[in-house]
C-alpha positions in Angstrom: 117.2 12.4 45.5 118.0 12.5 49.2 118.0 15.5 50.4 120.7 15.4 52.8 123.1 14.8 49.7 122.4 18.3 48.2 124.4 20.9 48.5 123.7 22.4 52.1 122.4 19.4 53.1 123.6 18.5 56.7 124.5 15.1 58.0 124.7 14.5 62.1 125.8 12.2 63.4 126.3 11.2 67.2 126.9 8.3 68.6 125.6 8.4 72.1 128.0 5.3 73.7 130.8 7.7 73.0 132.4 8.1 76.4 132.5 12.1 78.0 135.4 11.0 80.3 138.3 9.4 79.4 140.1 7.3 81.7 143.3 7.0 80.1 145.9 9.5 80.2 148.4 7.6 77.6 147.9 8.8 74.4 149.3 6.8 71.2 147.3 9.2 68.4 146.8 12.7 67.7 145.3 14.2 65.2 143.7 17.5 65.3 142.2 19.7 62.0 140.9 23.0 62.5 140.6 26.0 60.4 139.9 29.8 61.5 139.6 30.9 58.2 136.3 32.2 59.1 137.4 34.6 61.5 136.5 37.7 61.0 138.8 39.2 63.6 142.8 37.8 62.8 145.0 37.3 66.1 148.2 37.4 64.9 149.1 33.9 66.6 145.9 31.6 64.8 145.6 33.8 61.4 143.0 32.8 58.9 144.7 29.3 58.2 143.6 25.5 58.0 145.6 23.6 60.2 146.3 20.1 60.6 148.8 18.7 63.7 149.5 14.9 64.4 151.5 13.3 66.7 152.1 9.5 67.1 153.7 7.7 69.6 156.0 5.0 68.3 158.3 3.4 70.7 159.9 5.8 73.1 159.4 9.2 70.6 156.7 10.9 69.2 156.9 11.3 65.4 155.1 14.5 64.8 153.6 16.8 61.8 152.7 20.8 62.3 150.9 21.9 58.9 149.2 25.0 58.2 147.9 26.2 54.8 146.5 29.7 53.8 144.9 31.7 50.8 147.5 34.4 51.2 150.7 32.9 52.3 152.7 30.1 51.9 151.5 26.6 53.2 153.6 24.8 55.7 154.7 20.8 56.7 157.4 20.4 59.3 157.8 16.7 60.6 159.3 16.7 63.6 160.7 13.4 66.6 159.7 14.9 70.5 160.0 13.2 73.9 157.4 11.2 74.8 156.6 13.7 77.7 155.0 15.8 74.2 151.7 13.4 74.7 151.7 14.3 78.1 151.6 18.0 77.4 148.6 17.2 74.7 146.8 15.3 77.3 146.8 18.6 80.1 145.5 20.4 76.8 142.6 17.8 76.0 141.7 17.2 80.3 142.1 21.3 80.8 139.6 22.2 78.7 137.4 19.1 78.3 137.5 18.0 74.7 135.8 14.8 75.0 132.5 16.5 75.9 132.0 16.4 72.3 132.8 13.3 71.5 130.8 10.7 69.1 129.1 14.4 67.8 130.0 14.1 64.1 128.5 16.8 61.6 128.7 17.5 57.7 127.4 19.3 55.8 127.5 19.0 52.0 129.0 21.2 49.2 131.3 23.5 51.5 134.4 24.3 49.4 136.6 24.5 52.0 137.3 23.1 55.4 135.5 25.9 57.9 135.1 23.7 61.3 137.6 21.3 63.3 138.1 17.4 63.7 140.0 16.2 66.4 140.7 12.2 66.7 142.4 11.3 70.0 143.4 7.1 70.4 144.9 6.3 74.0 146.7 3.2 74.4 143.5 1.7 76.7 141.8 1.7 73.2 139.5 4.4 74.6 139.1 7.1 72.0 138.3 10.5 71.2 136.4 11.4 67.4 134.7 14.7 67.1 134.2 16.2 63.6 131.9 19.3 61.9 133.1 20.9 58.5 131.0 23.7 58.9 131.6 25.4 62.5 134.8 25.0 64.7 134.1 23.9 68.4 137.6 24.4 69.5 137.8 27.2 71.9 140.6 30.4 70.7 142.3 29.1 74.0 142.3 25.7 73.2 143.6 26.2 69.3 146.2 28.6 70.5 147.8 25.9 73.3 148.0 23.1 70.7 149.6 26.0 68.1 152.3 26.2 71.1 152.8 23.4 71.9 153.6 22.2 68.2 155.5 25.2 67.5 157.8 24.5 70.4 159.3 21.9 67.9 159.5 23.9 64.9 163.2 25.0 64.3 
């Protein structure tokens, strides 16, 4: 049996080609999963949630999602349209606090029963692209969590 397929068995992956800086600004695809449900300390904006936001750009709009789900509350799903100028917001977020530094870095490990760590997946319209993932431990920043959360819940109503 291979060991990295046993429980507690962790996979990395990185894929050292992935680029650090990205050239493009345009992005066509957001998707972002994070959870904080291992915080020990709650801040009232982030909670102890899993939360997945998207955003697409399709035409001129962006067709967006803002989900959240808890062990103590009820889960949320808003879809939501936003002006194009919404991608441009992400993109300040992304180049502001340098998310592509991990990019290509890809970890799992096996047997967790819950999502405890972030994946974020960023496709410009270059083609260049953005794909970060670990189950286990959450490399987004409190700073950088709680700007997406704002920005998506600007278009909650």
């Amino acid at each position: 049996m291979d060991m990295n397929e046993e429980d507690g068995g962790v996979v990395q992956r990185v894929n050292t080609n992935a680029p650090k800086i990205i050239k493009s600004k345009q992005i066509i695809i957001f998707e972002c999963k994070f959870s904080t449900l291992a915080f020990l300390d709650s801040d009232e904006e982030i909670g102890n949630r899993v939360y997945i936001l998207e955003a697409r750009l399709e035409n001129e709009f962006v067709n967006g999602r803002y989900r959240h789900r808890s062990r103590f509350e009820n889960n949320v799903d808003v879809k939501f349209k936003a002006e194009k100028s919404f991608m441009e917001c992400l993109q300040r977020i992304i180049e502001g606090h340098n998310l592509a530094k991990n990019n290509g870095v890809c970890v799992n490990v096996k047997g967790l029963p819950d999502m405890y760590g972030a994946k974020l997946m960023v496709d410009y319209a270059s083609g260049e692209r953005i794909y970060t993932s670990n189950n286990q431990d959450n490399f987004l920043s409190v700073n950088v969590m709680k700007a997406m959360l704002r920005l998506f819940r600007t278009q909650l109503s």
